[in-house]
C-alpha positions as CSV (number, residue, x, y, z in Angstrom):
1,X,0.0,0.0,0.0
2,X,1.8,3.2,-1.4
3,X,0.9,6.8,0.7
4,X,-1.0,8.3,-1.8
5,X,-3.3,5.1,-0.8
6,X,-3.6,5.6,2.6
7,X,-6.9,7.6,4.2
8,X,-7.2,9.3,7.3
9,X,-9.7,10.6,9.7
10,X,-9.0,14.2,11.3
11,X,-9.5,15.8,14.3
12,X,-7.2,15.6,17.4
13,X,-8.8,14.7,20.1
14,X,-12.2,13.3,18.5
15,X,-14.0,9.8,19.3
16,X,-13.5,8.4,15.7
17,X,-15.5,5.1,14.6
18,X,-13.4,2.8,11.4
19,X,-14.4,-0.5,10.3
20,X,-12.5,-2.7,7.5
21,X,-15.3,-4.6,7.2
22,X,-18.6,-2.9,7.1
23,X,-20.5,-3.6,10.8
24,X,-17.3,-4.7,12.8
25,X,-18.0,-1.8,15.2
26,X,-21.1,-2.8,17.5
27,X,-23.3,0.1,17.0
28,X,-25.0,0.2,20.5
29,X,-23.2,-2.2,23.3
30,X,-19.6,-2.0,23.5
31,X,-19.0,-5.7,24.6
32,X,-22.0,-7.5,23.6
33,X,-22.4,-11.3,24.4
34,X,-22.7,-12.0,20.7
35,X,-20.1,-9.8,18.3
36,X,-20.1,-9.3,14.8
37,X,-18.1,-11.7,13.1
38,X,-17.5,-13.3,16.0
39,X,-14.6,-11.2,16.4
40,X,-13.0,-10.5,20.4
41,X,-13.3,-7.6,21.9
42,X,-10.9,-5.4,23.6
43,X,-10.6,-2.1,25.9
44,X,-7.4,0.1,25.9
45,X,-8.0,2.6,28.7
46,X,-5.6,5.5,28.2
47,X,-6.3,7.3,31.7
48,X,-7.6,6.8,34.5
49,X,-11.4,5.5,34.7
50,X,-12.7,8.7,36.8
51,X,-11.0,11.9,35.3
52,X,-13.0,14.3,33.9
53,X,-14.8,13.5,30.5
54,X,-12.8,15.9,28.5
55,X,-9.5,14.3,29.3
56,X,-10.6,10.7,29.1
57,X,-9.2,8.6,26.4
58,X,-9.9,5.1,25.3
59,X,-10.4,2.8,22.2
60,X,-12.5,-0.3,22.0
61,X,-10.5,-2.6,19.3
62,X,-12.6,-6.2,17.6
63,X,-10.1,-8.5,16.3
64,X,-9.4,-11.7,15.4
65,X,-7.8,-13.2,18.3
66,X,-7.0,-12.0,22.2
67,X,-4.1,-10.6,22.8
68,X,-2.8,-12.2,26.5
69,X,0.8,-13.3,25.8
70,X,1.2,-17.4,25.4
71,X,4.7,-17.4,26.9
72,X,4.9,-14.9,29.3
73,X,7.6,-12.3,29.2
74,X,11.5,-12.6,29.2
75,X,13.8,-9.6,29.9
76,X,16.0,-8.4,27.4
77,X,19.2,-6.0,26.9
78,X,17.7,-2.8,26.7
79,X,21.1,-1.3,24.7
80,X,21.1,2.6,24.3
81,X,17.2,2.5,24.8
82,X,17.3,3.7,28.2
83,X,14.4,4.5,30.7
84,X,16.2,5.0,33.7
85,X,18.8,7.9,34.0
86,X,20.8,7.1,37.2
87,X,24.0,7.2,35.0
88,X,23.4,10.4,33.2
89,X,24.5,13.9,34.6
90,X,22.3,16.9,35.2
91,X,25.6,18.9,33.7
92,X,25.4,22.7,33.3
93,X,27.3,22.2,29.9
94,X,25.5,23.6,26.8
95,X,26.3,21.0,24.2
96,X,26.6,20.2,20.5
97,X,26.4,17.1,19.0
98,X,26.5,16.1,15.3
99,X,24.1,14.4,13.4
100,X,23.4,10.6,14.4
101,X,25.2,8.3,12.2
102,X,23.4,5.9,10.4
103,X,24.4,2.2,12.0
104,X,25.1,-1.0,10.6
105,X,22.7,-2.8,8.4
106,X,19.7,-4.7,10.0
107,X,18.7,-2.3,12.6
108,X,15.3,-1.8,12.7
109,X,13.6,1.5,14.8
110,X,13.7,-0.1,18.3
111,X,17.3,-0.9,17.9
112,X,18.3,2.2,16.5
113,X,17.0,4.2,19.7
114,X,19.4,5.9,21.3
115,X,18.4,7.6,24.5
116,X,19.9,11.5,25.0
117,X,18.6,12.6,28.4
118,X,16.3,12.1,30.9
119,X,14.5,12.2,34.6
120,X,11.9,11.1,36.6
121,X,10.8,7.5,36.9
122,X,8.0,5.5,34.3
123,X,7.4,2.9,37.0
124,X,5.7,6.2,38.8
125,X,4.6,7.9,36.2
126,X,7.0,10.9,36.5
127,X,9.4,13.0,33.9
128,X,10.0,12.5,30.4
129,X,13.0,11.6,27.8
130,X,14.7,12.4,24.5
131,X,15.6,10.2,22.3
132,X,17.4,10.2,18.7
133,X,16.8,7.1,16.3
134,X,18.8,6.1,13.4
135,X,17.3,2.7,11.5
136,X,18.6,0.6,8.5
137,X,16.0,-1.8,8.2
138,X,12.1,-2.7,8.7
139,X,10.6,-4.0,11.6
140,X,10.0,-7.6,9.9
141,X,7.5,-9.6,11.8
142,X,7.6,-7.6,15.3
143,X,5.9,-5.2,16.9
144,X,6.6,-2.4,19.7
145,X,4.6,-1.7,22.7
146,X,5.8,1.2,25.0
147,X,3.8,1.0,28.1
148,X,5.8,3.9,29.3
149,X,4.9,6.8,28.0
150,X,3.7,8.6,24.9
151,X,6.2,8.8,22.0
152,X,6.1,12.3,19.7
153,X,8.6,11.0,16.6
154,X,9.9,13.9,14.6
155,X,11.8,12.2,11.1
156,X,14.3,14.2,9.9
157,X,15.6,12.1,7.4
158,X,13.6,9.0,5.6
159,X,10.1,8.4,5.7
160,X,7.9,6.0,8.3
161,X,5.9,4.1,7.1
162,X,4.1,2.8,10.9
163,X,1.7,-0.4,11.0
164,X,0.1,0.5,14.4
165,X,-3.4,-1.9,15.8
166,X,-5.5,0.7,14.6
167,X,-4.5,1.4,11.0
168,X,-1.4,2.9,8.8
169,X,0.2,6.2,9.0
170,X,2.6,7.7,6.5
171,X,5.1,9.7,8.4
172,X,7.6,12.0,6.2
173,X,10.2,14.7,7.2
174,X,8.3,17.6,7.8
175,X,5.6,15.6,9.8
176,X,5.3,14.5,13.2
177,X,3.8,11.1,14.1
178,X,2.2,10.6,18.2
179,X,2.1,7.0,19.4
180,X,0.2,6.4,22.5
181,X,1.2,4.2,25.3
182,X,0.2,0.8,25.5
183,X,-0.2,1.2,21.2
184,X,1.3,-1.9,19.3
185,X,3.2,-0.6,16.5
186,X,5.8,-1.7,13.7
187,X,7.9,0.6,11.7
188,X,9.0,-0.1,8.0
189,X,11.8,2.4,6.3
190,X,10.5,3.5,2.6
191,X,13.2,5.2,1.6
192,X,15.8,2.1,2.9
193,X,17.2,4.4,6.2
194,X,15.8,6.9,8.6
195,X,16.7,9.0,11.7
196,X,15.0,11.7,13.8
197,X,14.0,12.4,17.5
198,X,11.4,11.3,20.0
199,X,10.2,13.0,23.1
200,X,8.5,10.6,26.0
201,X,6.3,11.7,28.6
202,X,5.7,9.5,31.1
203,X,2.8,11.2,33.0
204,X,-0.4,13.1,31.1
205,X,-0.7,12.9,27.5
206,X,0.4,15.3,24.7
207,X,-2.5,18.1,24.2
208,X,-3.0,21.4,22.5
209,X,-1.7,24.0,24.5
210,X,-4.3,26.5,25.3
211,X,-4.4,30.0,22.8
212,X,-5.2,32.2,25.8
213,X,-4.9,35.6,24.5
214,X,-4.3,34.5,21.0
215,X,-8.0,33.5,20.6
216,X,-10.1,31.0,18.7
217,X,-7.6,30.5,16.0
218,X,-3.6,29.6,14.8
219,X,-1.5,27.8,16.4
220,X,-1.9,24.1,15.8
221,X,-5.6,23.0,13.9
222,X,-7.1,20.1,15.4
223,X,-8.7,19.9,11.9
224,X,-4.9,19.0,10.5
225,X,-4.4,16.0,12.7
226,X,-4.9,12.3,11.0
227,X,-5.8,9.2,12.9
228,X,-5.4,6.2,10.8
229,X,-8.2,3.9,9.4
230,X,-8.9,0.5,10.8
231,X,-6.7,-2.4,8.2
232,X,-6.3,-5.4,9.5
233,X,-3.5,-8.2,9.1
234,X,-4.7,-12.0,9.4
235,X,-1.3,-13.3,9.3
236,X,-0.1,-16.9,11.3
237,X,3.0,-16.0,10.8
238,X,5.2,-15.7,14.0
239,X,5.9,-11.9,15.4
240,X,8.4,-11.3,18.2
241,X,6.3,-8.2,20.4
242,X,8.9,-6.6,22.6
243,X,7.2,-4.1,25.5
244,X,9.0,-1.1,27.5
245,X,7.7,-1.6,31.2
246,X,9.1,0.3,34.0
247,X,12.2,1.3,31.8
248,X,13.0,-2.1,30.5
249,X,12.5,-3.9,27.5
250,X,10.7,-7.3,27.4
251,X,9.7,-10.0,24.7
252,X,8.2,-12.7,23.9
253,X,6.4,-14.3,20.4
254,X,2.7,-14.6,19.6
255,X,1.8,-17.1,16.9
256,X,0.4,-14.5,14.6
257,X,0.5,-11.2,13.9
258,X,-0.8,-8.4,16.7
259,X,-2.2,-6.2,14.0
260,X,-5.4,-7.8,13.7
261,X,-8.3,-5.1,14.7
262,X,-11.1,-5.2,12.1
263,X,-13.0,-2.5,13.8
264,X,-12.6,0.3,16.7
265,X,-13.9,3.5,18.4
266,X,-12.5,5.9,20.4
267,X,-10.8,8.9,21.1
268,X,-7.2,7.1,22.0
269,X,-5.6,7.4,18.6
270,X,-2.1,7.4,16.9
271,X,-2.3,11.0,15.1
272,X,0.3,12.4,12.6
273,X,0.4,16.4,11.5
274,X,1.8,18.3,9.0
275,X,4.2,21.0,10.4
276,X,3.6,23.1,7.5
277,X,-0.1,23.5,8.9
278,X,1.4,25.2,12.2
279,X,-0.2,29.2,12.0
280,X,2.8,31.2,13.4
281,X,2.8,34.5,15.3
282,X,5.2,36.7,16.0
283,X,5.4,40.2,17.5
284,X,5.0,43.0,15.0
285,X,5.7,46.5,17.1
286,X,9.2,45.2,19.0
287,X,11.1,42.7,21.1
288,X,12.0,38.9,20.6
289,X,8.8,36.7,21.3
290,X,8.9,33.8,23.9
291,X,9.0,30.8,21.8
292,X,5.9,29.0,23.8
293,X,3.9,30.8,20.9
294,X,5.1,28.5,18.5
295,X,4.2,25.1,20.7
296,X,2.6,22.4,18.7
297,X,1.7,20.0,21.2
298,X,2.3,20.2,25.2
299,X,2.2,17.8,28.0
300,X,1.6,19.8,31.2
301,X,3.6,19.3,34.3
302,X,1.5,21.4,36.6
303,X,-1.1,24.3,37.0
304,X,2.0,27.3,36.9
305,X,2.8,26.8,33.4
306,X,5.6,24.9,33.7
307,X,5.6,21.5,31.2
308,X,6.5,18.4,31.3
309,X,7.4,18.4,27.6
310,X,6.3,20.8,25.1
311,X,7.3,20.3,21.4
312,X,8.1,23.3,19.6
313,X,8.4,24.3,15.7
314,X,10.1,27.1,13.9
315,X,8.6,27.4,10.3
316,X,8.8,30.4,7.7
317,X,7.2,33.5,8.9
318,X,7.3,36.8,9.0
319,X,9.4,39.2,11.4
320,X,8.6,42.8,11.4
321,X,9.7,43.7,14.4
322,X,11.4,47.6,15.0
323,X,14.0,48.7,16.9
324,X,14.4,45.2,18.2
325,X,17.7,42.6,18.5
326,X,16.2,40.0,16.1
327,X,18.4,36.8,16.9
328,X,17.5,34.9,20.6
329,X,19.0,37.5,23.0
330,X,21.0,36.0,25.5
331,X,18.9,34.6,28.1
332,X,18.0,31.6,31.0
333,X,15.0,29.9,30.4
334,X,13.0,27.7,33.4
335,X,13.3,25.5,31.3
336,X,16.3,22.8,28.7
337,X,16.0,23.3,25.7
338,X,16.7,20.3,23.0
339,X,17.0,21.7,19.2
340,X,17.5,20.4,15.8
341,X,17.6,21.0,12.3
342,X,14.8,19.2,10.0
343,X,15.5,21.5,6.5
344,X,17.5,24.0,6.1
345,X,19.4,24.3,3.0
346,X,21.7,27.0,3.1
347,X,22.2,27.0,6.7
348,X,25.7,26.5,7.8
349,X,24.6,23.9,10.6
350,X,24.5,20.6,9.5
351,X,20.5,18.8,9.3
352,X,20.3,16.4,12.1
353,X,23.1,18.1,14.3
354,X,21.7,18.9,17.6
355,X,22.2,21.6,20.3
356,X,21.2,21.1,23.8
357,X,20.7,23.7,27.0
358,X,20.2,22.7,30.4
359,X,17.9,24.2,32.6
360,X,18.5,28.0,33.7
361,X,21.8,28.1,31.6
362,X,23.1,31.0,29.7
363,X,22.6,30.8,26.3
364,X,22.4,33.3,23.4
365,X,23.5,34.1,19.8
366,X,27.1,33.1,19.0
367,X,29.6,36.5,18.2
368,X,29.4,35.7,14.9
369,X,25.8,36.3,14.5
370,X,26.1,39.0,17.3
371,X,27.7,41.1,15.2
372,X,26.6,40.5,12.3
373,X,23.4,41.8,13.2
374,X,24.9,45.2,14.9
375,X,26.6,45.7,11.4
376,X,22.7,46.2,9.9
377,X,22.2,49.8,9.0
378,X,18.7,50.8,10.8
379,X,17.1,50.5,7.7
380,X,18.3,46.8,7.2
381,X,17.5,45.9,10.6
382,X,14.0,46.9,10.7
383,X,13.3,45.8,7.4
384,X,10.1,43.0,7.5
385,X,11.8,39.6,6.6
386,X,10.4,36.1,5.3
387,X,11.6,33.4,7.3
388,X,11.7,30.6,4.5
389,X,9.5,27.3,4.3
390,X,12.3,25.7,3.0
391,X,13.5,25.6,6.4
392,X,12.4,24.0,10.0
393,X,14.0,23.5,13.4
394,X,12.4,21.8,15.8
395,X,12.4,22.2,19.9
396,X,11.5,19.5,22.7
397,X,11.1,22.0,26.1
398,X,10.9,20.7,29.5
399,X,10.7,21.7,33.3
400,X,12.6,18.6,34.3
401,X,16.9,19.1,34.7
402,X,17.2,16.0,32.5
403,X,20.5,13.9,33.2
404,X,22.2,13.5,29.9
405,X,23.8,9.8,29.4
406,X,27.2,9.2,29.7
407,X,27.3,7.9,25.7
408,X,26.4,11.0,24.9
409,X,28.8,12.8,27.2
410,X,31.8,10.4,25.7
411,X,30.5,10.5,21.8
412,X,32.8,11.7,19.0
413,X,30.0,13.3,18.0
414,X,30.2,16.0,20.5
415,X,31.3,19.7,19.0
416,X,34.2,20.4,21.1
417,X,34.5,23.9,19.5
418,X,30.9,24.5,20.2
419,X,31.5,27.0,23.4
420,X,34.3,29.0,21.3
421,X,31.2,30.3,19.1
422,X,30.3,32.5,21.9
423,X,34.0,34.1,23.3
424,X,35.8,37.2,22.6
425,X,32.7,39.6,22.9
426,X,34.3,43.0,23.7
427,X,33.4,44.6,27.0
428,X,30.6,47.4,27.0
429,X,32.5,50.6,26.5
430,X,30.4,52.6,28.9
431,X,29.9,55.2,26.5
């Protein structure tokens, strides 16, 4: 099944119905005693049973067979793939770190994850973690199940094609994909390789941030979000599941394959978006905007507006600010800060490469770009400029002091001229 095949349903957040075979869904009784093509029926509960109707997610899947493992479970290496941070370090370093390199062949998604940083605990439903991927080959006859947390995927080079129990979605650079917890899902590579980022959350579930002030449009659309279409596999043929539970990984084989839901409802859906559908804003009189006005989707940590994880996008727009230091002033943020490069072609960063600030850590435009922007004549420098939509840098935000893994801290990867970008700025003359 090529892309251009594959249908959607929008709306984030809606209670979707999707049958591959017409009357799978019981129309009135969720689990009647007698079920429509005798098919077994199945509740994924995504929060807890009593929270408020709004924020209450599940999906009612009728497949082919049940789902209980045959085998039971066995423990397995959980390589780079980490979800607990004990051995990272909550450094105060701003780093720099080149794009991932693509590993040998045979690596599927799972085994190209590579954990960057992280806190809290998934076996008490606290903190979050970043993650790169890099990926040489299809998940062949296996599924993933991350009973952890929620997993935002951000390719930033190769398509994803991803099976998951409730239908297809096509996934390229430039999109975003959001896989719930407790979701089966395989990943196959189009274009032969891919890499890109993930942000988990282990507590709450990615949302659309609130537009406050902004009013009752831009930002992200909930119109622009596609949940897949029920497309079911009757396969015998043996898949290896592996699960993420309480930061390990575990396995074990069912005798066919997991993606076997003819029918479902519900609200708890995998979603992908468009980031070329974001609606900017940006200030238009003077000063550098907080970049919480471009958040796509947000996981909320608390009631003070701090957040667990919020995923931020910089697309073309417009800057017509006056008067006004353009480039990211230097500044501390109550927050790290994890960026990267999806497109940018005539940047001088490389795509991939990654730049990371902890939490309440200086950081601010290099000299370079310093002064190139003090060299502006007035007229230049409040000239209105087009950001172009041939670039797009992405940014995972949270309120956690993540501990960044020791693989990361010893890569080769690493800049190691990264901090000389930002010496030798002359002292204020006082004049």
């Amino acid at each position: 099944m090529s892309s251009d095949e594959l249908t959607y349903q929008t709306g984030f957040g809606n209670t979707f119905t999707s049958e591959a075979l017409p009357g799978a869904v019981p129309p009135r009784i969720n689990g009647p005693r007698k079920r429509p093509y005798g098919l077994y029926h199945e509740l994924i509960n995504g929060t807890g049973f009593t929270v408020e109707r709004a924020l209450n997610h599940r999906v009612w899947l009728y497949r082919l067979r049940p789902q209980i493992a045959p085998n039971g479970w066995t423990h397995v290496p959980s390589g780079r793939f980490a979800g607990r941070f004990d051995e990272g370090v909550a450094s105060p370093d701003l780093i720099k770190l080149a794009a991932q390199r693509f590993p040998a062949a045979g690596t599927d998604f799972i085994a190209g994850i590579e954990t960057f940083a992280g806190a809290g605990d998934p076996s008490v439903r606290t903190g979050m973690a970043i993650h790169r991927y890099a990926a040489t080959a299809d998940m062949e006859n296996s599924a993933f199940c991350n009973s952890d947390g929620d997993m935002l995927v951000v390719p930033q080079q190769g398509a994803l094609r991803i099976q998951t129990e409730l239908g297809w979605l096509h996934v390229e650079p430039g999109e975003i994909a959001l896989l719930p917890r407790g979701i089966r899902f395989a990943v196959k590579l189009p274009d032969g390789v891919a890499r890109g980022f993930i942000s988990e959350v282990f507590n709450g579930h990615y949302r659309l941030p609130e537009r406050g002030v902004v009013g009752s449009n831009g930002l992200a659309d909930e119109r622009h979000f596609k949940a897949p279409v029920a497309a079911y596999e009757d396969s015998d043929v043996p898949h290896r599941i592996t699960v993420k539970q309480g930061g390990q990984l575990w396995q074990t084989t069912f005798g066919h394959s997991p993606f076997d839901v003819v029918g479902w409802h519900g609200s708890y859906t995998p979603f992908k978006y468009d980031l070329m559908d974001f609606s900017s804003f940006w200030g238009v009189n003077w000063d550098h905007s907080d970049p919480s006005i471009h958040t796509v989707l947000s996981c909320p940590h608390d009631d003070h507006g701090r957040g667990a994880a919020d995923f931020i996008v910089f697309r073309g727009r417009w800057d017509a600010t006056e008067d006004t230091f353009r480039p990211p002033f230097p500044h501390r943020n109550s927050a790290v800060e994890f960026n990267s490069i999806i497109k940018a072609p005539h940047s001088r960063h490389e795509l991939g490469s990654v730049t990371y600030t902890p939490y309440l850590a200086p950081h601010g435009p290099t000299l370079r770009r310093y002064q190139a922007e003090l060299a502006k004549s007035d007229e230049q420098a409040n000239k209105p400029v087009r950001g172009s939509d041939d670039e797009l840098w992405i940014q995972f935000e949270s309120t956690y002091q993540l501990r960044v893994m020791p693989w990361v801290l010893d890569s080769d990867e690493l800049d190691d001229g990264f901090l000389d970008e930002f010496q030798g700025f002359p002292k204020a003359p006082l004049e």
